[in-house]
C-alpha positions as CSV (number, residue, x, y, z in Angstrom):
1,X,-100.4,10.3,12.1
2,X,-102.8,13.5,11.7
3,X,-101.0,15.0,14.4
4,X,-97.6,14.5,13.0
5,X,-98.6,16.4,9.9
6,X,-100.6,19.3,11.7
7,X,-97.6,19.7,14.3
8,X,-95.0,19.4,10.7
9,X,-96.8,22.9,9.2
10,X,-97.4,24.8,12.2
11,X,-93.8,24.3,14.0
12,X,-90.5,26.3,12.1
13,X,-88.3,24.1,13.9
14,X,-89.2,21.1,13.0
15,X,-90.4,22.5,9.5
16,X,-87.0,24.3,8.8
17,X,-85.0,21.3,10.2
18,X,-86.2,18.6,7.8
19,X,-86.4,21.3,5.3
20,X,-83.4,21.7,5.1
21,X,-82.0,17.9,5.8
22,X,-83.8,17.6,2.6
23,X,-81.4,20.3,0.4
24,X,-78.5,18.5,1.9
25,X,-79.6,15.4,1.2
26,X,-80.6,16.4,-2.8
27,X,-77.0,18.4,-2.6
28,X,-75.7,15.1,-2.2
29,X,-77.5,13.3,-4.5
30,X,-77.1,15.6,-7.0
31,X,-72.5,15.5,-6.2
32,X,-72.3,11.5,-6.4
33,X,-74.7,12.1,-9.9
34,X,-72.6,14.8,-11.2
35,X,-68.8,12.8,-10.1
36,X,-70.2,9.2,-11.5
37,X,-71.1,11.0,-14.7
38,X,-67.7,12.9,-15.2
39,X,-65.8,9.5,-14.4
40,X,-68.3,7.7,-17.0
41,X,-67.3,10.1,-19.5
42,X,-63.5,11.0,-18.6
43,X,-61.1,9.2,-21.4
44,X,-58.7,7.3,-20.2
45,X,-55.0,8.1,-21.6
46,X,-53.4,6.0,-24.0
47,X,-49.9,5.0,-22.4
């Protein structure tokens, strides 16, 4: 497992790539949060 993590900071590609597979998976997280918070809070119109 030692070698994962010593190959993890010295390689860019591999660093970068779950790098940033990690901002798009936050990015998402943080868009389902956001839209389930505005429908919570969205009134609903009186008909």
């Amino acid at each position: 497992m030692s070698v994962f993590f010593r190959d993890f900071f010295t390689d860019p590609v591999l660093f970068l790539s779950f790098g940033f597979l990690a901002i798009v998976i936050g990015l998402c997280l943080f868009y389902v949060y956001y839209f389930m918070k505005k429908i919570n809070d969205a009134e609903v119109p009186e008909q």
